[in-house]
PDB file of N, H, CA, C and O in Angstrom:
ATOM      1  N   UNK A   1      -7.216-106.289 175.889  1.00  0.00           N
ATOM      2  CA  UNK A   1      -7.607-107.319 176.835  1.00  0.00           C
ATOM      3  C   UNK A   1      -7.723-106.705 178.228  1.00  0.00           C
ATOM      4  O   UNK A   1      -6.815-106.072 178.767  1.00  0.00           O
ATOM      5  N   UNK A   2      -8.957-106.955 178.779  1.00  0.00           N
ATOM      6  H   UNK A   2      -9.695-107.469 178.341  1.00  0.00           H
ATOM      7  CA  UNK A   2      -8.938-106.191 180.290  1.00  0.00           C
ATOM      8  C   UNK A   2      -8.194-107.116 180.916  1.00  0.00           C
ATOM      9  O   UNK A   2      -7.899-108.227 180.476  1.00  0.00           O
ATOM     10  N   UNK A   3      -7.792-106.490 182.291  1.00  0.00           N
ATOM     11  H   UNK A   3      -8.032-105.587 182.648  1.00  0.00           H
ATOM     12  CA  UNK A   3      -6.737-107.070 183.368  1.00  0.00           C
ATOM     13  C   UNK A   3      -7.634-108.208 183.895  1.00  0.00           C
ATOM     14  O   UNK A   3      -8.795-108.243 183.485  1.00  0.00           O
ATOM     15  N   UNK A   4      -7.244-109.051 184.680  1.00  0.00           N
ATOM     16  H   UNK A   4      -6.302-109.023 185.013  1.00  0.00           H
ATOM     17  CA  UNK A   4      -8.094-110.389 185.534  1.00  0.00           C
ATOM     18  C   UNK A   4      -7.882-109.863 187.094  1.00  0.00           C
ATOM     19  O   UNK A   4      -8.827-110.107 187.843  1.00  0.00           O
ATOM     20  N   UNK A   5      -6.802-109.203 187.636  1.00  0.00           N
ATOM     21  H   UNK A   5      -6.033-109.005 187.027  1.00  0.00           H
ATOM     22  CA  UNK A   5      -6.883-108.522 188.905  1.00  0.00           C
ATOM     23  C   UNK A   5      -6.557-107.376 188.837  1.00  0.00           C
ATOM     24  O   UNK A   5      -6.212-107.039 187.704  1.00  0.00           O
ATOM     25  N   UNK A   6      -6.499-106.220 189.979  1.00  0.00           N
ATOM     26  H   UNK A   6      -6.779-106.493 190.899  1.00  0.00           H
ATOM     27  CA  UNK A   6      -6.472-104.877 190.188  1.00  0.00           C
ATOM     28  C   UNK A   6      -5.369-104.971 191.389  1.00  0.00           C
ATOM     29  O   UNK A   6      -5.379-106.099 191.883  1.00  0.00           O
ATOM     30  N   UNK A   7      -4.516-104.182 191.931  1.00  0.00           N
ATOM     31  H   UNK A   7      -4.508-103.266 191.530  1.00  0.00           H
ATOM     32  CA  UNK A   7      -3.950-103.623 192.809  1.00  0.00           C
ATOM     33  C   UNK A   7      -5.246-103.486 194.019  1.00  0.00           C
ATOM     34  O   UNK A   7      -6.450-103.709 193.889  1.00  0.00           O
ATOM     35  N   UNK A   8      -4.443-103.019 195.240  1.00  0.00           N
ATOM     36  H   UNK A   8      -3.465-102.837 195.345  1.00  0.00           H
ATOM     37  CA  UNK A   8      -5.632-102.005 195.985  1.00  0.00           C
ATOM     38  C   UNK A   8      -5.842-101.152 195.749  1.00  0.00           C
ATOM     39  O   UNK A   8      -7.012-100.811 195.924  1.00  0.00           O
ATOM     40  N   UNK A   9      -4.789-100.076 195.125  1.00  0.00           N
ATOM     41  H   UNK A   9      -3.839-100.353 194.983  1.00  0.00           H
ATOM     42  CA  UNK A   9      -5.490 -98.687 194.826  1.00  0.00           C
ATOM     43  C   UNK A   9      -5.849 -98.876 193.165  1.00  0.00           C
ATOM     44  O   UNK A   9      -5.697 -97.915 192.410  1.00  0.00           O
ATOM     45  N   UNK A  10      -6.195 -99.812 192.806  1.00  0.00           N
ATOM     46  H   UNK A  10      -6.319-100.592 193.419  1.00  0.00           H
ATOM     47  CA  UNK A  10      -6.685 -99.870 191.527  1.00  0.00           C
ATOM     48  C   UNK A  10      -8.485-100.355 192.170  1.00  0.00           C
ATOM     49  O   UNK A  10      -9.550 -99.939 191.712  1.00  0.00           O
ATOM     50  N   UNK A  11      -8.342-101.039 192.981  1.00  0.00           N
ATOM     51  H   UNK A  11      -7.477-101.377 193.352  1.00  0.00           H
ATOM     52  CA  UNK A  11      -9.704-101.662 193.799  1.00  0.00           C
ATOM     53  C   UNK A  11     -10.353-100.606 194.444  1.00  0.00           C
ATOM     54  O   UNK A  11     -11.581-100.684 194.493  1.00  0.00           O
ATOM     55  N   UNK A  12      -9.698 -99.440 195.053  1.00  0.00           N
ATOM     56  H   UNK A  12      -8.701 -99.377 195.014  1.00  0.00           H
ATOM     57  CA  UNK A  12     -10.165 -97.813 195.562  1.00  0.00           C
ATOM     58  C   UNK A  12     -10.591 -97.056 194.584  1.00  0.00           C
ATOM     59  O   UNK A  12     -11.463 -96.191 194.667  1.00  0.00           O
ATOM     60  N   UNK A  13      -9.852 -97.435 193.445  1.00  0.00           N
ATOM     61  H   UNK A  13      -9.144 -98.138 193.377  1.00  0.00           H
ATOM     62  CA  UNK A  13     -10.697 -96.083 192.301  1.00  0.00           C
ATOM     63  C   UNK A  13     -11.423 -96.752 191.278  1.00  0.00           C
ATOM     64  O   UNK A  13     -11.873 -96.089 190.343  1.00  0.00           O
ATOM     65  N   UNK A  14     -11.637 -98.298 191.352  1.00  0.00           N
ATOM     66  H   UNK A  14     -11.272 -98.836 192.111  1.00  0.00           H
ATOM     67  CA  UNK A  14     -12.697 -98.642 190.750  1.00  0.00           C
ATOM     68  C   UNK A  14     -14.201 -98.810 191.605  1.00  0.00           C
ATOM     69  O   UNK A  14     -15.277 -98.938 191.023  1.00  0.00           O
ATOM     70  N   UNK A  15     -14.065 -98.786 192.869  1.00  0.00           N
ATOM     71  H   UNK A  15     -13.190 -98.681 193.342  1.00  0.00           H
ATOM     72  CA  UNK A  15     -15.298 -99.013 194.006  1.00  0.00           C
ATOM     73  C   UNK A  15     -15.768 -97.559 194.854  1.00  0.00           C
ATOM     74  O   UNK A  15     -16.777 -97.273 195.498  1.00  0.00           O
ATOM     75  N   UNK A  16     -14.524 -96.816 194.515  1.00  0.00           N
ATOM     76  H   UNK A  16     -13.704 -97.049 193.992  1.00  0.00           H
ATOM     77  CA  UNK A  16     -14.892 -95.562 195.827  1.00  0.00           C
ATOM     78  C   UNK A  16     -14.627 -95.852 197.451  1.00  0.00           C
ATOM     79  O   UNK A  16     -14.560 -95.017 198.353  1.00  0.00           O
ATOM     80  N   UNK A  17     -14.513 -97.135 197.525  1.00  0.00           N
ATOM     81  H   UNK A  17     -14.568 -97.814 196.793  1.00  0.00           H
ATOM     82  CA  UNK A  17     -14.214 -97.536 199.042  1.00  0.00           C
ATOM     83  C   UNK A  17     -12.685 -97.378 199.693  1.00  0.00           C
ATOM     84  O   UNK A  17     -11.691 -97.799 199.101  1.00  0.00           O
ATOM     85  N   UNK A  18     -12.632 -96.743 200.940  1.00  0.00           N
ATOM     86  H   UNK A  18     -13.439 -96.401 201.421  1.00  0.00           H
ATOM     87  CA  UNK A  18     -11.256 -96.662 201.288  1.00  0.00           C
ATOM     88  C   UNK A  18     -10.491 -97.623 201.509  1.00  0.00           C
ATOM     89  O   UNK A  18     -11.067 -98.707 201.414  1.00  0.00           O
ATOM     90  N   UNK A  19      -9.146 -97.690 201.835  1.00  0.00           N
ATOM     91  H   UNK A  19      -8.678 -96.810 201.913  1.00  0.00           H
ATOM     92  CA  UNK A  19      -8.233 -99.303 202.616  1.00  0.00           C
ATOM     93  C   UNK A  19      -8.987 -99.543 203.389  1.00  0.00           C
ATOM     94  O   UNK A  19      -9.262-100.742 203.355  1.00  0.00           O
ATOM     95  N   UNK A  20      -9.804 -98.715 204.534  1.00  0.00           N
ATOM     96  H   UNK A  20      -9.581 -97.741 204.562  1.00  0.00           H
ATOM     97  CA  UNK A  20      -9.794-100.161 205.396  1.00  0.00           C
ATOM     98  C   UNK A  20     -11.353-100.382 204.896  1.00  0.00           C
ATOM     99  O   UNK A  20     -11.688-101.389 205.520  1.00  0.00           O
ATOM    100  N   UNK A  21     -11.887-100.185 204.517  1.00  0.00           N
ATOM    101  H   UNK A  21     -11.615 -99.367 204.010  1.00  0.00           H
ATOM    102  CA  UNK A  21     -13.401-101.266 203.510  1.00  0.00           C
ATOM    103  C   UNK A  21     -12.618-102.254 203.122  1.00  0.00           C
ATOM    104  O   UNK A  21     -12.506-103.380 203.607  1.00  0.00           O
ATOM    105  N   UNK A  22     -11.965-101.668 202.023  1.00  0.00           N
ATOM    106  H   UNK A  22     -12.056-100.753 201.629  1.00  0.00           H
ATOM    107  CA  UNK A  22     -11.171-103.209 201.559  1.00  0.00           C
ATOM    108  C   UNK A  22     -10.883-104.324 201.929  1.00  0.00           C
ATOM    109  O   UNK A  22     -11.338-105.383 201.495  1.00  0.00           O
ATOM    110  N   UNK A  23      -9.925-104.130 202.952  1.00  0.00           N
ATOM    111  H   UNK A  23      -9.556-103.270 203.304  1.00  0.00           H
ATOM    112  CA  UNK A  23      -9.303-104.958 204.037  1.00  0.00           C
ATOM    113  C   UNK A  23     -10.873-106.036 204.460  1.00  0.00           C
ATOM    114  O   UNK A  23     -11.027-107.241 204.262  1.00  0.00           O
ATOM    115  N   UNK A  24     -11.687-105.184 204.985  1.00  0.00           N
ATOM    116  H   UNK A  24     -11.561-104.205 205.146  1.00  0.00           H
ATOM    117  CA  UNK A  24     -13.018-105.754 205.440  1.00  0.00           C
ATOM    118  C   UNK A  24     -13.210-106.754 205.110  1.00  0.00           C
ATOM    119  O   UNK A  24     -13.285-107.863 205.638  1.00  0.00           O
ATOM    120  N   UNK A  25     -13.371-106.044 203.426  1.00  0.00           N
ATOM    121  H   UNK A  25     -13.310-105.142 202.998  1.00  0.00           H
ATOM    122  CA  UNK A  25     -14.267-107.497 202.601  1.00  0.00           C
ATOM    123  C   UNK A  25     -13.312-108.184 201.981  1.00  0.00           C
ATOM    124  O   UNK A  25     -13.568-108.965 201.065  1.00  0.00           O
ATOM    125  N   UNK A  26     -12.380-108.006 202.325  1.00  0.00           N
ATOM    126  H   UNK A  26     -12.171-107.371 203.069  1.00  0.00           H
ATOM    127  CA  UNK A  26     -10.962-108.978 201.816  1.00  0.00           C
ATOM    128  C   UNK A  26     -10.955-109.993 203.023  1.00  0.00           C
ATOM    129  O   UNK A  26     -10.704-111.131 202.628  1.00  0.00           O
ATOM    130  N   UNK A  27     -11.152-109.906 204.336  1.00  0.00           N
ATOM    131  H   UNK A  27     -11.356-108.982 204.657  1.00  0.00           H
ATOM    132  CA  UNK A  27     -11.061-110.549 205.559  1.00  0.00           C
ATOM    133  C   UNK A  27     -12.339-111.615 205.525  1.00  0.00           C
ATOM    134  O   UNK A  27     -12.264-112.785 205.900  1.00  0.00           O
ATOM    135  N   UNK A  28     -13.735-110.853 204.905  1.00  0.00           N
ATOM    136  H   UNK A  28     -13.796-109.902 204.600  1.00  0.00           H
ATOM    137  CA  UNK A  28     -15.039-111.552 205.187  1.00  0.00           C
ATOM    138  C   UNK A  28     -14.971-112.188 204.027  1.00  0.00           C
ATOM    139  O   UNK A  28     -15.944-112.941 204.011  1.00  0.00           O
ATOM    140  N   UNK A  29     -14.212-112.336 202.798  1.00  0.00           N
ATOM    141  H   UNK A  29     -13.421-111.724 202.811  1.00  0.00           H
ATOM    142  CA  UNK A  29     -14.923-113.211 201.423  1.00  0.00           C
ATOM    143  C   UNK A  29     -14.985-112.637 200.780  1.00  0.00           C
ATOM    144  O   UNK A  29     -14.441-112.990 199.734  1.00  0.00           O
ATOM    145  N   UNK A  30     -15.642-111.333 200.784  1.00  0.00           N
ATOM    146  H   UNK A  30     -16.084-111.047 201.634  1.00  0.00           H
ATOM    147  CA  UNK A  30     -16.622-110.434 199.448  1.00  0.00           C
ATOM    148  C   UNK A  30     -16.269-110.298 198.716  1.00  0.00           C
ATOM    149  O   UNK A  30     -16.965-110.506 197.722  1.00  0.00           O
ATOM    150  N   UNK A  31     -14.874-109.826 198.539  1.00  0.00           N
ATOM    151  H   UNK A  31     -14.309-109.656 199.347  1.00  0.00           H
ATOM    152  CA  UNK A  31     -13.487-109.673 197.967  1.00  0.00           C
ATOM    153  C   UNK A  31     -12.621-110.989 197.886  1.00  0.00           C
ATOM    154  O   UNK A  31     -12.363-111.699 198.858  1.00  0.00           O
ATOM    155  N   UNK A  32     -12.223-111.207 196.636  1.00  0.00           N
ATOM    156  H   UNK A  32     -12.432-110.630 195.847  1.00  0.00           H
ATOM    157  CA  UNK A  32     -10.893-112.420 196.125  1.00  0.00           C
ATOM    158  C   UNK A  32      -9.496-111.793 196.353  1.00  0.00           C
ATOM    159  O   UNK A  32      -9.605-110.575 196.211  1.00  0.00           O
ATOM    160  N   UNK A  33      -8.586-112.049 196.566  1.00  0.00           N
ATOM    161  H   UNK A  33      -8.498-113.038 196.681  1.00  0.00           H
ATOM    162  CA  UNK A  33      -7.421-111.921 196.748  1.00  0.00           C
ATOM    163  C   UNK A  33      -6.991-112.786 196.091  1.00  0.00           C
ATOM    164  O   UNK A  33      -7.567-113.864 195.944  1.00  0.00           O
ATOM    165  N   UNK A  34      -5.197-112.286 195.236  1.00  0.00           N
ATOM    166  H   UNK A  34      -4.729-111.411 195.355  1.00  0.00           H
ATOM    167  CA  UNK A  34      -4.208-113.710 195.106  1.00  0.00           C
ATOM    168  C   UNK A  34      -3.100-112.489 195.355  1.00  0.00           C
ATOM    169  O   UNK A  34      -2.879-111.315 195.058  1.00  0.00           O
ATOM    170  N   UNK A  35      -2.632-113.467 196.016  1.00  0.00           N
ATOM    171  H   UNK A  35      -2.812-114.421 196.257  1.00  0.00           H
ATOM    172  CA  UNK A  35      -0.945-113.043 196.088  1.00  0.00           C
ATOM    173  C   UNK A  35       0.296-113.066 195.234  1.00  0.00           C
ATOM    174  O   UNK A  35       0.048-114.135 194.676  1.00  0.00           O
ATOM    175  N   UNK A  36       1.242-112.756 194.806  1.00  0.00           N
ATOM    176  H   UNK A  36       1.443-111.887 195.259  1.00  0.00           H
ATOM    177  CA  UNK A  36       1.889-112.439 193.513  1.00  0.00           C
ATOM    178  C   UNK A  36       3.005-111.942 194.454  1.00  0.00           C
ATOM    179  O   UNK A  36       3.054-110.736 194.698  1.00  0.00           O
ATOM    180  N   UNK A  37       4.131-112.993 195.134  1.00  0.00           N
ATOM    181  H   UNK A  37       4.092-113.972 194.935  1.00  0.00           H
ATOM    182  CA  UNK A  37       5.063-112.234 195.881  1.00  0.00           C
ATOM    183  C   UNK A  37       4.030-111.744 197.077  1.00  0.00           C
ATOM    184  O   UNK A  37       3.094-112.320 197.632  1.00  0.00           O
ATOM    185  N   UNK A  38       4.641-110.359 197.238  1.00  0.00           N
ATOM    186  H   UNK A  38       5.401-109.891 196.787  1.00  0.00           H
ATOM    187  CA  UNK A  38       4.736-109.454 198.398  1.00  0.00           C
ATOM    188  C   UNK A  38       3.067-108.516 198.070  1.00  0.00           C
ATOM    189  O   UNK A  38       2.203-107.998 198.779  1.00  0.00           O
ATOM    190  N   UNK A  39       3.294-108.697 196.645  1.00  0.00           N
ATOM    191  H   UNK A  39       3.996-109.118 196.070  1.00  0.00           H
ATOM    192  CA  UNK A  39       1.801-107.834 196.130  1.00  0.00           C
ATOM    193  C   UNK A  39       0.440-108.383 196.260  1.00  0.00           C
ATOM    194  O   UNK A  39       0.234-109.503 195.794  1.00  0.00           O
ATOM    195  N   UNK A  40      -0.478-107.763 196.810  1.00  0.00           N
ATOM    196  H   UNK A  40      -0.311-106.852 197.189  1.00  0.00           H
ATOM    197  CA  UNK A  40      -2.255-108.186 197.211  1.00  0.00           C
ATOM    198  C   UNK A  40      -2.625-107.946 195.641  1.00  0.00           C
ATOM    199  O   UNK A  40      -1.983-107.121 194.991  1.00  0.00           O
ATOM    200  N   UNK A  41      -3.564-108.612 195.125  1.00  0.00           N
ATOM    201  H   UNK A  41      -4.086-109.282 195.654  1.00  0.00           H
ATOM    202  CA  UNK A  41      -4.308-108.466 194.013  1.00  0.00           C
ATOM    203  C   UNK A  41      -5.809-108.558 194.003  1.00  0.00           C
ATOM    204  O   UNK A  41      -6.207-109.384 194.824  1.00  0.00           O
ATOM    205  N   UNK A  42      -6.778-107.951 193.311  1.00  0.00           N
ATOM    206  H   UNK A  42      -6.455-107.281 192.644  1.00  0.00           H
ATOM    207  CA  UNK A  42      -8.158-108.061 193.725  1.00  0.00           C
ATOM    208  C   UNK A  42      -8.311-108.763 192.451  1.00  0.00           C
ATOM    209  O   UNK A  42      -7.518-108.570 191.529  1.00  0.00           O
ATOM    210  N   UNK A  43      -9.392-109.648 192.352  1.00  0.00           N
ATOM    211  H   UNK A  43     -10.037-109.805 193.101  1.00  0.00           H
ATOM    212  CA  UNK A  43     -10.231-109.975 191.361  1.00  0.00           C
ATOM    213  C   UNK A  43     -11.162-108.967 190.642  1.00  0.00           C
ATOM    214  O   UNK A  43     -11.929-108.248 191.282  1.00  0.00           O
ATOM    215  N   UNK A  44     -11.085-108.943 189.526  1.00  0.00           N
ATOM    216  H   UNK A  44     -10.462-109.528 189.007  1.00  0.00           H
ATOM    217  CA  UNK A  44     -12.101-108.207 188.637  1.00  0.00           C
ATOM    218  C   UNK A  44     -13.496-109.199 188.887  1.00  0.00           C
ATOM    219  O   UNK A  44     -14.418-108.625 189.468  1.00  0.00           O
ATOM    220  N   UNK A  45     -13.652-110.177 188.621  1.00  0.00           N
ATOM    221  H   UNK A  45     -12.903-110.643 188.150  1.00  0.00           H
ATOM    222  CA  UNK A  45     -14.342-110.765 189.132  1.00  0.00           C
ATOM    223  C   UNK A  45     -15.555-110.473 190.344  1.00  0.00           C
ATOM    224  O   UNK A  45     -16.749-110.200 190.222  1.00  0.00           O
ATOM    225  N   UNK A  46     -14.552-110.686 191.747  1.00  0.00           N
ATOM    226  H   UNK A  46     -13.582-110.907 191.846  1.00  0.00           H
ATOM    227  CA  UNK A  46     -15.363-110.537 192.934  1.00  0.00           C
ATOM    228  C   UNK A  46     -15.327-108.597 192.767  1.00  0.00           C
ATOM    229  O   UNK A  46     -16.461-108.211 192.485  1.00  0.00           O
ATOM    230  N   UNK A  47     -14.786-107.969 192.828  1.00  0.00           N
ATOM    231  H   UNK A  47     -13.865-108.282 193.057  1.00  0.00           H
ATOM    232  CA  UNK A  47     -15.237-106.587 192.224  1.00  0.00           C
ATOM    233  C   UNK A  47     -16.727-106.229 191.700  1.00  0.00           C
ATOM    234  O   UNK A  47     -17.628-105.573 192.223  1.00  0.00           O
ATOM    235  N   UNK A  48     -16.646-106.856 190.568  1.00  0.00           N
ATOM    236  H   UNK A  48     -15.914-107.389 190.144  1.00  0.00           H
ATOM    237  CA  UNK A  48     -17.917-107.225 189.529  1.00  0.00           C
ATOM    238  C   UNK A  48     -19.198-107.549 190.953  1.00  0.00           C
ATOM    239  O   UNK A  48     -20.082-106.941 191.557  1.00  0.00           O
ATOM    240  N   UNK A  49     -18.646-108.705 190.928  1.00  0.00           N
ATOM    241  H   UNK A  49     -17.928-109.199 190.437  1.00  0.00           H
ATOM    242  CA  UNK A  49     -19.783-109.463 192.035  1.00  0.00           C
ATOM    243  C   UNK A  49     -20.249-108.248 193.005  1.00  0.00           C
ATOM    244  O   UNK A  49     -21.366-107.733 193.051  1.00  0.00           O
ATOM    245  N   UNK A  50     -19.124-107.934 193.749  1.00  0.00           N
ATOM    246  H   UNK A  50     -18.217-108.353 193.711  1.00  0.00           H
ATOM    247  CA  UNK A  50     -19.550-106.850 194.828  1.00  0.00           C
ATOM    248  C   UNK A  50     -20.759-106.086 194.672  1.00  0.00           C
ATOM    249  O   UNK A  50     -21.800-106.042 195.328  1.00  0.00           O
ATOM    250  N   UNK A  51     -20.212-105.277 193.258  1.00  0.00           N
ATOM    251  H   UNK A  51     -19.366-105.313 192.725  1.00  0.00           H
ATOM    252  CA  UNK A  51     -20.736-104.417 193.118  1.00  0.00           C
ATOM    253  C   UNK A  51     -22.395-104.543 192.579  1.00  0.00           C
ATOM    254  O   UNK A  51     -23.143-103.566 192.605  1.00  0.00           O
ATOM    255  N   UNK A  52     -22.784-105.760 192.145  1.00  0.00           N
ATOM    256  H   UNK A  52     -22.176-106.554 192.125  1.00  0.00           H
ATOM    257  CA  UNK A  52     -24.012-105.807 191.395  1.00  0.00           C
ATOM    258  C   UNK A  52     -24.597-106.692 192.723  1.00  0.00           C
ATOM    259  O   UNK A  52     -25.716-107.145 192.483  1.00  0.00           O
ATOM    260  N   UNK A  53     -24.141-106.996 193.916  1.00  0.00           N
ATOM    261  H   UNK A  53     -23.232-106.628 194.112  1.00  0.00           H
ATOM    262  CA  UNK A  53     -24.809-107.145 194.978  1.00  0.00           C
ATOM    263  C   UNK A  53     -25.360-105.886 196.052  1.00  0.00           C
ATOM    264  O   UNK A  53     -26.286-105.641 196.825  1.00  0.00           O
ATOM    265  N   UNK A  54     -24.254-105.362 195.581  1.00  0.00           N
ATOM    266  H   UNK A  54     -23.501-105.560 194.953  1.00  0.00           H
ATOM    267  CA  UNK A  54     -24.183-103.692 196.658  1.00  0.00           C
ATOM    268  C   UNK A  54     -23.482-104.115 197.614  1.00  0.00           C
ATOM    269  O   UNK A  54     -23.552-105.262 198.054  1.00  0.00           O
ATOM    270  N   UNK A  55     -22.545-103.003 198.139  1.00  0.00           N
ATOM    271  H   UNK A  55     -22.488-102.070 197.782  1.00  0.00           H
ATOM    272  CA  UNK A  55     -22.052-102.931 199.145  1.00  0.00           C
ATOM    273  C   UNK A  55     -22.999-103.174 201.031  1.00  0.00           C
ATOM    274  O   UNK A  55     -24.030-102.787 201.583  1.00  0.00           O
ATOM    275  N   UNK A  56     -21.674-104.130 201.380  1.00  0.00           N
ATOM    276  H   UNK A  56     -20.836-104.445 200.932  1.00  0.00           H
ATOM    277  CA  UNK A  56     -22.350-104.415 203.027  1.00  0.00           C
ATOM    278  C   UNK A  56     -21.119-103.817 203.983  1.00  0.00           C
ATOM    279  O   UNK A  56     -21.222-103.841 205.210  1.00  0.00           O
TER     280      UNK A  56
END
């Protein structure tokens, strides 16, 4: 079963983009977040999305 979210450095070595890209499109939308405690989580999802839009 694939995962439903990623870490950030799981979100860095699936995109190639550094922390602060991340942060970016975590701030603008592009990127989903959920929180889990203290831990950031990315969506596989908005990942997906990102990527078949291309990076801004």
């Amino acid at each position: 079963m694939e995962p439903l979210t990623v870490t950030i450095e799981g979100t860095r070595q699936l995109t190639g983009l550094g922390n602060t890209k991340i942060f970016e499109l975590l701030a603008s939308g592009h990127l989903k977040r959920v929180k889990v405690g203290r831990r950031t989580l990315v969506t596989i999802q908005s990942i997906r999305a990102l990527i078949e839009r291309g990076y801004s």
